[in-house]
C-alpha positions in Angstrom: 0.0 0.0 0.0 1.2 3.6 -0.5 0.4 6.8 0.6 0.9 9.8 -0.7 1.4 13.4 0.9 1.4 16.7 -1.3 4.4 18.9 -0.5 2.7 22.0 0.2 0.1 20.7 2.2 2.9 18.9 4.4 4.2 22.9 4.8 0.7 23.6 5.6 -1.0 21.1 7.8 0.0 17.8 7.5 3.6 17.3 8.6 3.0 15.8 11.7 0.4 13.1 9.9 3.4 11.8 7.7 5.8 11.7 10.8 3.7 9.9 12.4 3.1 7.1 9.5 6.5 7.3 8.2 8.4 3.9 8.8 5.5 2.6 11.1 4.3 0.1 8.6 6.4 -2.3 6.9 3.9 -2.9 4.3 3.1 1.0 3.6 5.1 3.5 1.3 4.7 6.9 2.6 5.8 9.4 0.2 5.9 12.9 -0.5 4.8 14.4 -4.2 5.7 17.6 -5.0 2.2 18.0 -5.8 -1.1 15.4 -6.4 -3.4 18.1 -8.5 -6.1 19.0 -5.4 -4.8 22.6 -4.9 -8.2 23.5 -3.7 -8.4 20.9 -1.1 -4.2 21.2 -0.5 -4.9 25.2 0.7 -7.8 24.1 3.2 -7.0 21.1 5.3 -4.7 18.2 5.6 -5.4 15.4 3.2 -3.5 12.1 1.7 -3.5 9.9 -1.1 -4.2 6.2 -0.8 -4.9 4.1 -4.4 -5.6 7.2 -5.9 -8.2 8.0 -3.6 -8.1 11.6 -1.4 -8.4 10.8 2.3 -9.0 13.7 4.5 -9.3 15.2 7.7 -9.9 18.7 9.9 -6.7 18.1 11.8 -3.8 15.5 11.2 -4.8 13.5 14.0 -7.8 12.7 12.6 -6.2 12.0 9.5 -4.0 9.7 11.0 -6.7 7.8 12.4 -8.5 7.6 9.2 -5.1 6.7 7.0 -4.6 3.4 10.0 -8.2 2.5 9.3 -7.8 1.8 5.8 -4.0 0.5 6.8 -5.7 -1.7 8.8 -8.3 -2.8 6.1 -5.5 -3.3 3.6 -4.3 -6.3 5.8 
């Protein structure tokens, strides 16, 4: 499974989200992309990436939590 973070919304919200998921899962890529195409949604809140699919949240905890549901439904 991978996972995908924009750049700018890593400057912007979600740094701490990536942190926390990067090198937790053996099984799961997370990487950063200088940019996935949602500007709109990159300049509001923190999102991710997972199968082409935009997961997000109103704070990177939350999307934490959502990201290690669908982690955990991968398995």
């Amino acid at each position: 499974m991978k996972i995908e973070f924009c750049q700018k919304n890593l400057d912007r919200f979600s740094k701490s989200a990536y942190k926390a998921l990067k090198g937790e899962y053996d099984d799961v890529k997370v990487k950063k992309d200088s940019c996935l195409k949602e500007c709109r949604l990159c300049r509001t809140e923190p999102f991710a990436m997972v199968k082409g699919e935009v997961v997000k949240a109103e704070t990177p905890k939350k999307l934490v939590k959502k990201l290690e549901k669908r982690i955990a439904k991968n398995k």
